[in-house]
N, C-alpha and C positions, 0 to 999 in steps of 0.2 A: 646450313651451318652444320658442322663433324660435330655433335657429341661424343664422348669418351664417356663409357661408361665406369669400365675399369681401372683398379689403381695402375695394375701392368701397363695398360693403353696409355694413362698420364704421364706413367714414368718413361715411357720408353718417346711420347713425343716430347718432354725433356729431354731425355739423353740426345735426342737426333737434332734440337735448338741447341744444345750445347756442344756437341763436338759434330755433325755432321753436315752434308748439304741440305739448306731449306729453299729451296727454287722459289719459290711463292715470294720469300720476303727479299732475296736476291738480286729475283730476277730485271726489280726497275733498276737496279744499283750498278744492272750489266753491262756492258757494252761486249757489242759481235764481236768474236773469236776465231768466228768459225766460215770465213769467205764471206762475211759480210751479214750471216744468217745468227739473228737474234737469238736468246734463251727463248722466248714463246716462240719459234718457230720450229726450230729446235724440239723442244716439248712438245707441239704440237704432232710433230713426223714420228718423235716415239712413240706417244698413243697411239696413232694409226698403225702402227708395227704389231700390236695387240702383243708383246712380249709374253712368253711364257719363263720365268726364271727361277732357277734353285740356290738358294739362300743358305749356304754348310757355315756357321760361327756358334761355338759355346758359348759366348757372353752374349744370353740371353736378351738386355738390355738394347744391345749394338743390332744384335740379330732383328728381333721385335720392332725396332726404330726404321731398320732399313726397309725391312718387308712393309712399315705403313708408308714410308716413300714410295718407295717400287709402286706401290697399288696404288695411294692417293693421288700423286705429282703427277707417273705416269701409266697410270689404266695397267698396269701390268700383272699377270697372274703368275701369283709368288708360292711359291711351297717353298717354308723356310724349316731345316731340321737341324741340331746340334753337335752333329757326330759327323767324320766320314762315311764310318758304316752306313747310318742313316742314305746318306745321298747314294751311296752305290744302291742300297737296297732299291732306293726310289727311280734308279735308268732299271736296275733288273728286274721290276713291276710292270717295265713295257714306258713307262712315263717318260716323256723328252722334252728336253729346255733348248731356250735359244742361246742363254748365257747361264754359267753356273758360275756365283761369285763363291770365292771359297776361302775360308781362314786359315791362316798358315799353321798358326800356333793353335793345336787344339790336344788336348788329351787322347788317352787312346792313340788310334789313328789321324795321324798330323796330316795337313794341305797336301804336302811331298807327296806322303804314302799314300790320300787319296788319288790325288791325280795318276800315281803313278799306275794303281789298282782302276782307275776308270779307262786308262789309255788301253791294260792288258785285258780288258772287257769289251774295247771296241766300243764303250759306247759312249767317247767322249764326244760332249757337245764343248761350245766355246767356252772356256776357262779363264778367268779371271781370277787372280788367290790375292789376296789384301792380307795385309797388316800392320800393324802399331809399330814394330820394330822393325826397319827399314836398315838399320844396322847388326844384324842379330847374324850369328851364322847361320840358321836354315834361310836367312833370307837368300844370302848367296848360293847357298844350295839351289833357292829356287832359282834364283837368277840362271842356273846352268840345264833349265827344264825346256825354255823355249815357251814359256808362257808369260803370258801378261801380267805384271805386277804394278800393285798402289798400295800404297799406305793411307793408311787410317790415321785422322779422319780423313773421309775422303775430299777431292776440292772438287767445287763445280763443275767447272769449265771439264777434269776429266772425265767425271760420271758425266757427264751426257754423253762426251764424244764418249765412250766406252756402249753407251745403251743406242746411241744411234749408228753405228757399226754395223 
């Protein structure tokens, strides 16, 4: 059994029962989506993938919730940071991801101006930029990037097909 020792830890495996995917409580509730192939099978093939992932969102809360997903549901080694900057610095340390899930709306430097600064570095890995407002204009900005967009919260069925990719 997962003790939490922390408030942070509690709070944030709230935030991620309340607005995010929980696979575990889900996944009897599921039926295949996916050619036939179950959530635990599914689940399964991701662990084996041993994901390495970069976790870019300000709200702390959403950020801290996913990286316990990522890691708990499925085996995945998460470096979560709060800034763009942050995640450039972390590909220009030599460090490489399989996917980098990345928030649109952030201070500072926004999802856009990440991406766009990771593409003229060359060291884009897979990009995936998420957010809450799905209607927003940077959304549509991003929409004209040629990346993969979701909205928060996320739904199931797309976070796996997104992590089994």
């Amino acid at each position: 059994m997962l003790t939490m020792k922390s408030r942070s830890q509690r709070s944030a495996v709230r935030y991620l029962v309340g607005s995010l995917l929980i696979y575990r409580m889900l996944a009897s509730e599921t039926k295949p989506t996916n050619g036939g192939v179950g959530p635990d099978a599914m689940v399964d093939r991701i662990r084996a993938k041993k994901l390495r992932i970069l976790v870019v969102d300000d709200d702390e809360q959403f950020r801290a919730a996913l990286a316990f997903n990522l890691k708990e549901t499925f085996g995945a080694q998460v470096t979560a940071v709060s800034t763009g900057y942050e995640a450039i610095s972390k590909l220009e340390e030599g460090q490489s991801f399989d996917l980098i899930l990345l928030d649109l709306m952030m201070p500072g430097m926004n999802g856009i101006e990440t991406f766009r600064r990771l593409c003229e570095n060359g060291s884009l890995d897979r990009v995936v930029i998420m957010s809450a407002h799905p209607d927003s204009p940077m959304w549509l900005q991003a929409e004209q990037l040629e990346v993969e967009l979701i909205e928060k919260p996320i739904e199931e069925d797309r976070f796996l097909n997104i992590l089994a990719k």
